[in-house]
C-alpha positions as CSV (number, residue, x, y, z in Angstrom):
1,X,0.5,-1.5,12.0
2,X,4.4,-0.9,11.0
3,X,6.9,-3.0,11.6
4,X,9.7,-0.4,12.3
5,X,12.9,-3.0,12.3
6,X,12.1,-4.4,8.9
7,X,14.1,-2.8,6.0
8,X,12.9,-3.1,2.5
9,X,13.7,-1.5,-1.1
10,X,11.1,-0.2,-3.1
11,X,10.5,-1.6,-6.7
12,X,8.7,-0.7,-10.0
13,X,7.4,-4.6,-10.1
14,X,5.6,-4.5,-6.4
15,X,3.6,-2.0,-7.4
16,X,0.1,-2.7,-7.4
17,X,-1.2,0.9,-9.1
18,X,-2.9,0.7,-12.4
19,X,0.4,2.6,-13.9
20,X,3.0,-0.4,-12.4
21,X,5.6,2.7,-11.5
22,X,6.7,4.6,-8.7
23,X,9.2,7.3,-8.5
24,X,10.5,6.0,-5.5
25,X,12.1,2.7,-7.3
26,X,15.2,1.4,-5.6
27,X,14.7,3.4,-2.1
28,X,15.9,1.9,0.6
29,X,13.5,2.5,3.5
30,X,12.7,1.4,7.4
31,X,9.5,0.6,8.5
32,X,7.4,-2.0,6.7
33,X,3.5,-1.6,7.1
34,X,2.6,-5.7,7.9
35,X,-1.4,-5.1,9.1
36,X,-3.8,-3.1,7.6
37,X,-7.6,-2.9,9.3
38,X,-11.0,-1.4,8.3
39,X,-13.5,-1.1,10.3
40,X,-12.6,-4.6,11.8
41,X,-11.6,-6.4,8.3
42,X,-8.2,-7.5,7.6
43,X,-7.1,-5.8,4.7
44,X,-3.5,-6.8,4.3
45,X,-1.5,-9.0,6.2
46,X,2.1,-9.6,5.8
47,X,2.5,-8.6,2.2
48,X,-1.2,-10.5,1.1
49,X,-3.7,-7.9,0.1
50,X,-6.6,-10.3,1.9
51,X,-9.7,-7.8,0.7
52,X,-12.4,-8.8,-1.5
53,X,-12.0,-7.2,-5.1
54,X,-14.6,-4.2,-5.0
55,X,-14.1,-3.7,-1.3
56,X,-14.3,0.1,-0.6
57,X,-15.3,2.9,-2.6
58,X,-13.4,5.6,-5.0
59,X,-12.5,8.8,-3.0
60,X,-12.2,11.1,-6.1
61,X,-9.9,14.2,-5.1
62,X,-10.8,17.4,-4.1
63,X,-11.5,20.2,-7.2
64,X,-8.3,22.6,-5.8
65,X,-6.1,19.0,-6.3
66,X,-6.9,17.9,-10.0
């Protein structure tokens, strides 16, 4: 779920990637996702990743993408 009215900057240090970057550092964006749901489980809430470490499984890219 998105929380449309919320407005929020984007930062190198809130990323959670293994390379701790994004190109899209100091955007200023609306729209904030605040749930995220799988199959029932809460995944994040509010900004609090709430999965288990090792919950889900790689989905390696397709060949025409690498």
């Amino acid at each position: 779920m998105v929380d449309m009215h919320i407005e929020h900057e984007i930062t190198d240090e809130e990323q959670l990637s293994g390379c701790g970057w994004t190109p899209f550092d100091g955007w200023k964006i609306h729209g904030m996702p605040v749930l995220v749901m799988s199959r029932g489980e809460i995944i994040m809430e509010n900004g609090q990743v709430l999965a288990k470490p090792g919950r889900g499984k790689f989905a390696a890219p397709l060949a025409r993408f690498r």
